[in-house]
MARRO-899224 format. One record per residue (C-alpha): residue number from 1; residue in three letters; x, y, z. Coordinates in nm, 3 decimals. Layout:
N
num  residuo  east  north  up
NUM  ALA  X  Y  Z;
...
END
This chain:
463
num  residuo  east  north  up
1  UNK  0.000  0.000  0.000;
2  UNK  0.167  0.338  -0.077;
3  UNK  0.085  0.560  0.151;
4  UNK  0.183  0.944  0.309;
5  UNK  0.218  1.130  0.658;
6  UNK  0.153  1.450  0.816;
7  UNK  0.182  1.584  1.180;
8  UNK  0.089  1.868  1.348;
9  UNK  -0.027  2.080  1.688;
10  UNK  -0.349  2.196  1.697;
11  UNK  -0.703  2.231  1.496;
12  UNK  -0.763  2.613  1.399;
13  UNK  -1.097  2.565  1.214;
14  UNK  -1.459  2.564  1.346;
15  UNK  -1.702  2.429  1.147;
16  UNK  -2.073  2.333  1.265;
17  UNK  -2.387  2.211  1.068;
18  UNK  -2.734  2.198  1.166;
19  UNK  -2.841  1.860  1.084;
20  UNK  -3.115  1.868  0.875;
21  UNK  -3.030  2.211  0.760;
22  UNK  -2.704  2.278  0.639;
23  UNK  -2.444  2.093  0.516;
24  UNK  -2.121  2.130  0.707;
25  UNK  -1.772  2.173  0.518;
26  UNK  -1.868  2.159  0.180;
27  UNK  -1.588  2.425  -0.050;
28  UNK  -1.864  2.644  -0.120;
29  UNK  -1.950  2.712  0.235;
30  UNK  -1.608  2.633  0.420;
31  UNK  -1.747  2.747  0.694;
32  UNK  -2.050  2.545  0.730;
33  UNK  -2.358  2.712  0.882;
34  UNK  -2.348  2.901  1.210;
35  UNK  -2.462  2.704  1.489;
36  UNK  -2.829  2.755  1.653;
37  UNK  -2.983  2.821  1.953;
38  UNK  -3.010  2.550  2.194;
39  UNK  -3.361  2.391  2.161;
40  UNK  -3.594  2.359  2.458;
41  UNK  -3.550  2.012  2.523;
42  UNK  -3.171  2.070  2.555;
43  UNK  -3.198  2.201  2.898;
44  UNK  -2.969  2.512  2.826;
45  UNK  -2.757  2.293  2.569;
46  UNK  -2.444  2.457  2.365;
47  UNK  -2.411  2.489  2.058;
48  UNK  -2.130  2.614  1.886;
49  UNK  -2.155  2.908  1.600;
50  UNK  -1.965  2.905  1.276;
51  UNK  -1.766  3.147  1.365;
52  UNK  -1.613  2.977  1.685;
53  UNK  -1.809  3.181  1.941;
54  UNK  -2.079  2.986  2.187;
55  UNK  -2.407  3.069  2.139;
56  UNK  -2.603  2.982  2.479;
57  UNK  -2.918  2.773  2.404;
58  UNK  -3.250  2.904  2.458;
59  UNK  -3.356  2.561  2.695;
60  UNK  -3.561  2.625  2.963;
61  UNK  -3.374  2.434  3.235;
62  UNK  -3.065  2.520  3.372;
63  UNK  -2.813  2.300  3.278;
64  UNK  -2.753  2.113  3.508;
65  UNK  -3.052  2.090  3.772;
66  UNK  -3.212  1.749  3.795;
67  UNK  -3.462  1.685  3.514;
68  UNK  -3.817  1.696  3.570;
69  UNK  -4.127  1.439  3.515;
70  UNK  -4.300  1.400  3.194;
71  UNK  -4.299  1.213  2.884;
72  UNK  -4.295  1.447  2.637;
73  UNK  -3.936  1.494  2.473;
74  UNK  -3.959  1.876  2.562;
75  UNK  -4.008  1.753  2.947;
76  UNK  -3.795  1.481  2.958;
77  UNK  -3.512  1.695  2.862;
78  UNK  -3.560  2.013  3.071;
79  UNK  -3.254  2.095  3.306;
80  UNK  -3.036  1.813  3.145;
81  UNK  -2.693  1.860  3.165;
82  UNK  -2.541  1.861  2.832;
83  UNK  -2.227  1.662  2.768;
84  UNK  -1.905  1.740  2.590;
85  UNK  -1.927  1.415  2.316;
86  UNK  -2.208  1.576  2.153;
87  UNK  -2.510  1.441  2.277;
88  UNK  -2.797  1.573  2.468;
89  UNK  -2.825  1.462  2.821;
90  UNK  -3.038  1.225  2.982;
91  UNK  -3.323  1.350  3.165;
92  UNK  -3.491  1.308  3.516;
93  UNK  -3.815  1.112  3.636;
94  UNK  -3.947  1.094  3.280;
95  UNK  -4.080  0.751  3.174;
96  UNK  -3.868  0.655  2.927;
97  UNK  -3.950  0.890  2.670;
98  UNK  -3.638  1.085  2.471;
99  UNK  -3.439  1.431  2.542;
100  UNK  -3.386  1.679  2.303;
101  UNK  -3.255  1.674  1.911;
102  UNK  -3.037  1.904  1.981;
103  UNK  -2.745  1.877  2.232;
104  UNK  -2.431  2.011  2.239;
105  UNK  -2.176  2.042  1.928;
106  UNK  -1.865  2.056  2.134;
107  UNK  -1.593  2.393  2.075;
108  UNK  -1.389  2.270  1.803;
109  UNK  -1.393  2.227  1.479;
110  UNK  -1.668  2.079  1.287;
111  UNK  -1.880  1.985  1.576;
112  UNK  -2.277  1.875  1.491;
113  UNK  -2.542  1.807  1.723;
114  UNK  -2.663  1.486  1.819;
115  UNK  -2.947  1.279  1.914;
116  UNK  -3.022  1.301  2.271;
117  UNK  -3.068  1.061  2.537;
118  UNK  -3.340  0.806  2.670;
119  UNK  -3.459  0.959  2.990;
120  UNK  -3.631  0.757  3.265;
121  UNK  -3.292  0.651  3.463;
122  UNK  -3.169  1.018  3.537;
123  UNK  -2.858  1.154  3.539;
124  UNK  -2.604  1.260  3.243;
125  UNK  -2.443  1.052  2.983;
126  UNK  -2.115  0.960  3.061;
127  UNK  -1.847  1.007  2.826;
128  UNK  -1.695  0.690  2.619;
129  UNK  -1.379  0.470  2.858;
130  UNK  -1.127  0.592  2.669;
131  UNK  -1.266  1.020  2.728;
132  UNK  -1.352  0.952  3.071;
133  UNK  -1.085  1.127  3.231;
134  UNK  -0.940  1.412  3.138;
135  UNK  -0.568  1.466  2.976;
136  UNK  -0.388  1.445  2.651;
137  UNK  -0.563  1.290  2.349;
138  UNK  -0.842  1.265  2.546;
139  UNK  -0.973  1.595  2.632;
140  UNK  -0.775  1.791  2.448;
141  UNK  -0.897  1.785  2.065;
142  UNK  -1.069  2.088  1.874;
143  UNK  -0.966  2.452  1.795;
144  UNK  -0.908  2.538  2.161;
145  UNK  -0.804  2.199  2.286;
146  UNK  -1.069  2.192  2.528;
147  UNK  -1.286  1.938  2.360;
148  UNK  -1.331  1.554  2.339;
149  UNK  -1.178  1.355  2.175;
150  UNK  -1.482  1.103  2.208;
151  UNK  -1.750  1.367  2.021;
152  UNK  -1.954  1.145  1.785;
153  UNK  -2.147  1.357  1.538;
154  UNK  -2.499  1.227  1.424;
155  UNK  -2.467  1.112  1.062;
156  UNK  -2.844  1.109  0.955;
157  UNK  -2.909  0.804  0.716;
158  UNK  -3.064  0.776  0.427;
159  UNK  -3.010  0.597  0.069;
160  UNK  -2.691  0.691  -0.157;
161  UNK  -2.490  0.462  -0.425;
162  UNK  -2.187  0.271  -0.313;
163  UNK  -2.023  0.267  -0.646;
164  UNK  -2.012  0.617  -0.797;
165  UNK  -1.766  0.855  -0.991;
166  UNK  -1.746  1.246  -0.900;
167  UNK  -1.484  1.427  -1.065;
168  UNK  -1.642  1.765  -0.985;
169  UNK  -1.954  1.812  -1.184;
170  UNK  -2.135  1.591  -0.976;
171  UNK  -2.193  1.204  -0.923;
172  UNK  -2.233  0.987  -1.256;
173  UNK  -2.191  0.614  -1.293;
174  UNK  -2.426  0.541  -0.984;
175  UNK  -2.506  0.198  -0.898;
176  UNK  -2.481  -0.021  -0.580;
177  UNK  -2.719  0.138  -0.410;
178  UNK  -2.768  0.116  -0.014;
179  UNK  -2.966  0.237  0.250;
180  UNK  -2.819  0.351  0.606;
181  UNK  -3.007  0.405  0.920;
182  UNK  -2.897  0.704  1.156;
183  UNK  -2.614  0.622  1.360;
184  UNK  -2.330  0.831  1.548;
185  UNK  -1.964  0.845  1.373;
186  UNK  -1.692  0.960  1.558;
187  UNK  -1.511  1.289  1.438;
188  UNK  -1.190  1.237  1.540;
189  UNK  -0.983  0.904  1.468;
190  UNK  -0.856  0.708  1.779;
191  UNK  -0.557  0.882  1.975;
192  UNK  -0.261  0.742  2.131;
193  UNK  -0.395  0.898  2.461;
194  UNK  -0.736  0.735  2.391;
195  UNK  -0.575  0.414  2.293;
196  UNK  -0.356  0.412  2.610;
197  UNK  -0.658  0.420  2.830;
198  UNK  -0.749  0.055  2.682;
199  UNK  -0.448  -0.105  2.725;
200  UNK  -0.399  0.019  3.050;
201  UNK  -0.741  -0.120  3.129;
202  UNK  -0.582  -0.471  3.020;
203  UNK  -0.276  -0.412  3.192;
204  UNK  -0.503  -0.408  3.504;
205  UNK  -0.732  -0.710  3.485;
206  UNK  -0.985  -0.601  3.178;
207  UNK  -1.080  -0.864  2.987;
208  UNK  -1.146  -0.836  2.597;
209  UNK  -1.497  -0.801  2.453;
210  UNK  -1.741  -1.048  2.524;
211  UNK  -1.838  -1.289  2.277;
212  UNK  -2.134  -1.187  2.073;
213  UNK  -2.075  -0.829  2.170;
214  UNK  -1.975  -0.521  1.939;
215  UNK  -2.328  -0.553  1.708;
216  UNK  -2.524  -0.227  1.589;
217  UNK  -2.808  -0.387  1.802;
218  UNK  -3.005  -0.110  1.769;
219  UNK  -3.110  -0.230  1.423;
220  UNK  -3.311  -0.537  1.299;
221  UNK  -3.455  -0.587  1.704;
222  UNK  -3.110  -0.619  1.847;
223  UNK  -2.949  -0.905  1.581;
224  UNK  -2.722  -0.607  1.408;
225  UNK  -2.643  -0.535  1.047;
226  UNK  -2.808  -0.798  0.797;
227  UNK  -2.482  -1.007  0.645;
228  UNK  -2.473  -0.986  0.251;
229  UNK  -2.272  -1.274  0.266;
230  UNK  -2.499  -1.538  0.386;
231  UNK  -2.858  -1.449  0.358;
232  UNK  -3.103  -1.407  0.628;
233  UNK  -2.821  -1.405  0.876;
234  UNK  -2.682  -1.088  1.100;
235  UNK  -2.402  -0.955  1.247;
236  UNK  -2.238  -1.224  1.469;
237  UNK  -2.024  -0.984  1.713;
238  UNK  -1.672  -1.038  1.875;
239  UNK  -1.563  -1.389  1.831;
240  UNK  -1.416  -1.566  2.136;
241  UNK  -1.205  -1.741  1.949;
242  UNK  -1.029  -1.423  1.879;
243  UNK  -0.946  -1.346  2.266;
244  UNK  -0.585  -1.436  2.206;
245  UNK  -0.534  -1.165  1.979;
246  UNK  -0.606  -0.914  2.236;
247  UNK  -0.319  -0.902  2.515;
248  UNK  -0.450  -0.904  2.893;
249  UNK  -0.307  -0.951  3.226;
250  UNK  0.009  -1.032  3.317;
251  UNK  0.297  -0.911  3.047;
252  UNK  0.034  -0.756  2.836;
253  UNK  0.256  -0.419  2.854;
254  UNK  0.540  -0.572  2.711;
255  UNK  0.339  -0.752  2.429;
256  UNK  0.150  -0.449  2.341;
257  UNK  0.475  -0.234  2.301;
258  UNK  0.627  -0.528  2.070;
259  UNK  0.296  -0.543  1.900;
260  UNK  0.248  -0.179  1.834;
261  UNK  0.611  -0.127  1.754;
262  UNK  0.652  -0.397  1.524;
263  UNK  0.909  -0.417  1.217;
264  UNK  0.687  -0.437  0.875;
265  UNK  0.654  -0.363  0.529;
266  UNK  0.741  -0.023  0.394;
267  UNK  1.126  0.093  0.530;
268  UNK  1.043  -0.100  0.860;
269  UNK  0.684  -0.009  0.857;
270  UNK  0.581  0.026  1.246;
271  UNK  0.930  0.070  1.394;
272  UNK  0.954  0.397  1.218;
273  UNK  0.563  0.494  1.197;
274  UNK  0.415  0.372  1.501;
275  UNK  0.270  0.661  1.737;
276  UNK  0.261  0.491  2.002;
277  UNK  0.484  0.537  2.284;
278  UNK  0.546  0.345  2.639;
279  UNK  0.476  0.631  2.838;
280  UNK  0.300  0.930  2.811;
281  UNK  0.404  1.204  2.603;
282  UNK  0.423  1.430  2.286;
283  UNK  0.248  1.184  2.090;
284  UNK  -0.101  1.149  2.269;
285  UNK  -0.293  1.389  2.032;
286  UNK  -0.143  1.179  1.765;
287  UNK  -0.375  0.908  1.572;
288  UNK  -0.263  0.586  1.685;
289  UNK  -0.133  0.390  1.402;
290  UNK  -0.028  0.008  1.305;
291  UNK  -0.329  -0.140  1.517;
292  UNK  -0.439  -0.480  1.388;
293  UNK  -0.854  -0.549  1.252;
294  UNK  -0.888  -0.747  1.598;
295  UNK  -0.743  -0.470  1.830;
296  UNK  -0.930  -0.165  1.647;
297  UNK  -1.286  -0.381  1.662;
298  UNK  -1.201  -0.427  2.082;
299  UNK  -1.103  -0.112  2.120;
300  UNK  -1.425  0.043  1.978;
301  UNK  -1.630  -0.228  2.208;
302  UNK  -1.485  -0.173  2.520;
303  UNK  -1.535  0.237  2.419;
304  UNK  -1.849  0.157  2.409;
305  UNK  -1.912  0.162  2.024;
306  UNK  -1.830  -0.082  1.716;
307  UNK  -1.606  -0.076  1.434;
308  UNK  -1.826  0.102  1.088;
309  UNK  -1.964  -0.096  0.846;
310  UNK  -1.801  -0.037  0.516;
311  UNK  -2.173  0.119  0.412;
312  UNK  -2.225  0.330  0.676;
313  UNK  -1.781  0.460  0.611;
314  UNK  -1.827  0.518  0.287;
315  UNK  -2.232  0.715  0.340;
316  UNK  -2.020  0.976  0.550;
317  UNK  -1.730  1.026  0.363;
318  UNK  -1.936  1.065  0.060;
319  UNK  -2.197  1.288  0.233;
320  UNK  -2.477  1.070  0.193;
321  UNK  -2.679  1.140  -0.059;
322  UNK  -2.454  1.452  -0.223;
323  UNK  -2.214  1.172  -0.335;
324  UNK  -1.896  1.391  -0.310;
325  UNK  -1.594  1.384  -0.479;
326  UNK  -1.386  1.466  -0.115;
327  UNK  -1.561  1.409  0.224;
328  UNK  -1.518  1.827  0.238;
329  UNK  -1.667  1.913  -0.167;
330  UNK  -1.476  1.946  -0.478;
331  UNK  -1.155  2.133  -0.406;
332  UNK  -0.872  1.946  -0.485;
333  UNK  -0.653  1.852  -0.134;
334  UNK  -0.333  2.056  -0.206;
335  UNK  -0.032  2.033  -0.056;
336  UNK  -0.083  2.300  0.252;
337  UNK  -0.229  2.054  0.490;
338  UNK  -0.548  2.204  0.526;
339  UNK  -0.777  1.963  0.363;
340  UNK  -0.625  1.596  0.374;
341  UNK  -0.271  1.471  0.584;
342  UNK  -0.108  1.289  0.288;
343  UNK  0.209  1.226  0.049;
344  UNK  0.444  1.356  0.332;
345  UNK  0.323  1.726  0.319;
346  UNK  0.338  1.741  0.664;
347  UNK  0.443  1.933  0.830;
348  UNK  0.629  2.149  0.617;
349  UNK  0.430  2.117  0.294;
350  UNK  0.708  1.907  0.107;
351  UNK  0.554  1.675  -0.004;
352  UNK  0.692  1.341  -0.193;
353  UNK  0.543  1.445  -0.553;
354  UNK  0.678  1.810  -0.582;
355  UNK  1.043  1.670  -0.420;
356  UNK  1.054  1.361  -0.682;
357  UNK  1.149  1.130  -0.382;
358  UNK  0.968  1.000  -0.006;
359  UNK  0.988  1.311  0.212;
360  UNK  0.832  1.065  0.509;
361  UNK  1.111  1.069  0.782;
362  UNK  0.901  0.902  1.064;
363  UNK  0.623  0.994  1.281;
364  UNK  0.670  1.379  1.294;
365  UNK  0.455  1.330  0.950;
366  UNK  0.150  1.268  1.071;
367  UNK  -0.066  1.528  1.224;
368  UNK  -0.285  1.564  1.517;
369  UNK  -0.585  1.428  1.476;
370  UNK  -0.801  1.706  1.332;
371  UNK  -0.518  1.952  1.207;
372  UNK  -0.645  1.969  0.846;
373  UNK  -0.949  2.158  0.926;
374  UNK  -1.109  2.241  0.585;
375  UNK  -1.130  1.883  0.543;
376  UNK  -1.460  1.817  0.733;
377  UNK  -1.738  1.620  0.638;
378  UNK  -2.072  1.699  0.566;
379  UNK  -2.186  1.537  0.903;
380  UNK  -1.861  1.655  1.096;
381  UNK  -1.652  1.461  1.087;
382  UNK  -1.239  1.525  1.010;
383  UNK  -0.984  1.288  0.819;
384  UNK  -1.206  1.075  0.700;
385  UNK  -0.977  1.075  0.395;
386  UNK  -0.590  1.088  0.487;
387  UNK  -0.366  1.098  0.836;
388  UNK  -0.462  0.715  0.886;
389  UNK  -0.638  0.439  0.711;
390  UNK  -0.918  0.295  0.863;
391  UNK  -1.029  -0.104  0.938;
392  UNK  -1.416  -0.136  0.877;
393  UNK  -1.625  -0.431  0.956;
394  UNK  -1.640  -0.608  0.633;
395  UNK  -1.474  -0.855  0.522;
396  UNK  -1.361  -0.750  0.118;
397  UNK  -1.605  -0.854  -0.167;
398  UNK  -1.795  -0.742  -0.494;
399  UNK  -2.107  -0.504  -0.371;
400  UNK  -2.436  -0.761  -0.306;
401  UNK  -2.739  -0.568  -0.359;
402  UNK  -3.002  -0.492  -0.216;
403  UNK  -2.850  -0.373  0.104;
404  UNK  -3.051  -0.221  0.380;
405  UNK  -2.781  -0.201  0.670;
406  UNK  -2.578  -0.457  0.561;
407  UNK  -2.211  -0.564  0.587;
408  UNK  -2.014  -0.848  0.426;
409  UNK  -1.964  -1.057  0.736;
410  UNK  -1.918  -1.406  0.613;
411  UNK  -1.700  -1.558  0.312;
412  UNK  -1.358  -1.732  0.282;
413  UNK  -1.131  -1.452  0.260;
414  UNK  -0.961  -1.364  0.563;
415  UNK  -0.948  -0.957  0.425;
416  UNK  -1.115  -0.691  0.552;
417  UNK  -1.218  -0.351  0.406;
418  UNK  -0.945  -0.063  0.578;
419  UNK  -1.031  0.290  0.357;
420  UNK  -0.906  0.646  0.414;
421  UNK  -0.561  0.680  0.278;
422  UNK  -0.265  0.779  0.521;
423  UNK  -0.015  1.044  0.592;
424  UNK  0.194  0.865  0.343;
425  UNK  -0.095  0.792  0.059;
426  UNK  0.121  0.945  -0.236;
427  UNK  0.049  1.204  -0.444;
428  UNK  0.225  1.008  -0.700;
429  UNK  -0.158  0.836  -0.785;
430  UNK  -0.326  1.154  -0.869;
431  UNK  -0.462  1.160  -0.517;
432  UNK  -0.716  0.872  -0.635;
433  UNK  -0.731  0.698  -0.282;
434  UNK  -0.854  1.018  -0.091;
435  UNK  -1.173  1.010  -0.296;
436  UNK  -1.499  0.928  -0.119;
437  UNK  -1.561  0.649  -0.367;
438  UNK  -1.221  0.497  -0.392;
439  UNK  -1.210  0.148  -0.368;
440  UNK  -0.904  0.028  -0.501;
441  UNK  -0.647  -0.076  -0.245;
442  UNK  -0.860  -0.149  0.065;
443  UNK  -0.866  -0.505  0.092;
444  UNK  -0.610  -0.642  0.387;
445  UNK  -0.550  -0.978  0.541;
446  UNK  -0.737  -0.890  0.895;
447  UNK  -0.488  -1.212  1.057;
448  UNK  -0.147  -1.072  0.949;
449  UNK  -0.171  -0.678  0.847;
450  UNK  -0.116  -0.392  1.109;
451  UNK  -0.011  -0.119  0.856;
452  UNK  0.338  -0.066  0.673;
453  UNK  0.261  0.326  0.723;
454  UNK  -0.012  0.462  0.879;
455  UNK  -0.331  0.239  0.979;
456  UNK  -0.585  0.341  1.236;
457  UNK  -0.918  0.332  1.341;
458  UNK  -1.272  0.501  1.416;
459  UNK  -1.542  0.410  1.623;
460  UNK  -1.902  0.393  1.549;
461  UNK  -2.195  0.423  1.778;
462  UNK  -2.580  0.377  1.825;
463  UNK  -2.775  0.688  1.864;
END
């Protein structure tokens, strides 16, 4: 896989959409709409304006007083505390019925509000394992570094075509279509300091997942994604079988750092790439690179999510239904970093094309999660295309059609689907693979590849 890097310090754009308004980050609008007033059944939520200023909602609680009785979704979610991951929070004494629409779209760059909460058990939604404490690559993502790195924009489903070409003039060659429920996507790929909170978890008696667990059970009455490789089956879940892929317990510190630091492919692939570090330090903002299929699908369980299905990827890089040519519009990603973290351009902007040779030196190429601001989704999300590549659920195979929330679960291949492009993803191709409908080069064996550059992960989550 040829691939590029990029590094960097801190996020300087703010972006936020209004879901079911505005698009966010498309070229024409870089900008993305300014962010609204707090609806009433936020409870005094946030939400951010365009323009990087908070805009106080117009809720009728107070933000953080208990919530009160009712089962109306404008009850339920009065004086709910709203939470820095993007979501409303859960109400009071209500009887099960749902909080606000509209909770907070965290300080930061492209930031969008989320569904809200069941209410009924009280209290507020706690933030994901690896956000909830605070520190580095945890807390400390967005323009002013004060937001979480867990925020998990809504990505509002609806039907677009798998297989498409956009070259600027808009989608042609559409086929493979599939339909996508709503579902939470997370808008910053996994940190170091995020990834750290997992193995230390392991380190200290965790277990991994539990067998059957890590399904979207909130579709298809709890039996997950339908599998278009055996019909009239779903999602399976974590395998047990795959427990000794996951290092727990005693020495699991010294197999992790082997594992995460080890020789590969590509001028001694994670040796010289990894992010990861033994101990705390500069690298915690950093995407955490060279993690295997098994380790990226735990990770997102025990965060309290599961890994994307290659349909539900691919809906939010292309922006749904608009089918774009770039997760952010039409504007091609240059070599300035602002856009896309590939072909070595980072951080100095000399990058492997213009220089005739590979500029990559090590890990001071790849970027903070977030740096290239313009490059934000049209649901919020950043780096969906470049930084790291990133494992999906499926396993690699020809479209099936129809597919209503489906994923290719079960075949004979061992591959899976890992999409995105890298910090190293080179120039040198005409900067095919950071195109939302790219295809080409994403099939890896999930039992024996952990990246020769730059390989990552993002989490997925129910609403």
């Amino acid at each position: 896989m040829f691939r590029a890097t990029f590094r960097s310090g801190v996020c300087v754009h703010v972006c936020v959409c209004v879901l079911g308004v505005a698009a966010c980050g498309n070229d024409d609008t870089p900008g993305g709409a300014a962010g609204g007033a707090g609806s009433p059944a936020n409870g005094g939520g946030q939400t951010v304006g365009g323009g990087g200023g908070v805009a106080s909602g117009s809720g009728s609680g107070s933000g953080n007083a208990a919530g009160k009785s009712g089962s109306s979704a404008t009850q339920a979610g009065q004086g709910g505390q709203a939470m820095p991951q993007g979501g409303a929070s859960s109400a009071g004494a209500g009887s099960g019925s749902v909080a606000g629409s509209a909770g907070v779209a965290s300080g930061g760059s492209a930031g969008a509000t989320t569904g809200g909460a069941s209410a009924g058990s009280g209290g507020a939604i706690a933030a994901p394992p690896s956000c909830a404490t605070s520190g580095p690559g945890r807390t400390t993502c967005g323009a002013n570094g004060d937001e979480s790195c867990c925020t998990s924009p809504l990505v509002e489903g609806g039907t677009y075509s798998r297989t498409y070409t956009n070259t600027g003039s808009g989608a042609t060659g559409e086929k493979d279509s599939a339909k996508v429920s709503n579902f939470r996507l997370d808008k910053y790929e996994v940190t170091v300091g995020r990834f750290r909170a997992f193995v230390q978890y392991l380190e200290g008696g965790g277990m991994p997942p539990a067998a059957g667990s890590g399904k979207h059970s909130h579709l298809n009455a709890g039996k997950g994604l339908t599998d278009s490789g055996n019909s009239g089956s779903f999602e399976p879940g974590w395998d047990a079988s795959w427990n000794s892929k996951i290092p727990a317990g005693a020495g699991a510190a010294a197999k992790w750092k082997a594992l995460l630091n080890k020789p590969g492919s590509g001028s001694a692939g994670c040796s010289r790439y990894g992010t990861w570090t033994d101990e705390p330090g500069d690298n915690e903002l950093l995407p955490i690179t060279c993690t295997s299929w098994y380790e990226s699908y735990a990770f997102c369980i025990w965060d309290d999510g599961f890994l994307p299905s290659e349909a539900e990827w691919k809906y939010a890089t292309a922006g749904g239904d608009e089918q774009r040519a770039y997760p952010w519009g039409t504007t091609a990603p240059g070599a300035s970093n602002e856009y896309a973290i590939y072909d070595c351009c980072y951080p100095d902007g000399k990058c492997s094309a213009t220089s005739g040779k590979d500029t990559c030196t090590g890990v001071v190429n790849a970027a903070p999660v977030g740096f290239a601001a313009k490059g934000v989704g049209r649901y919020g999300q950043l780096d969906l295309v470049g930084n790291v590549w990133e494992w999906n659920l499926d396993r690699y195979a020809s479209y099936v059609s129809p597919c209503d929330d489906c994923a290719y679960l079960t075949g004979n291949t061992t591959n899976r689907v890992l999409p995105g492009a890298g910090f190293h993803t080179g120039a040198s191709l005409g900067a095919t693979l950071l195109y939302s409908y790219n295809r080409s080069q994403v099939s890896y064996n999930a039992d024996t590849y952990r990246g020769d550059y730059a390989v990552g992960v993002r989490c997925a989550r129910p609403m």
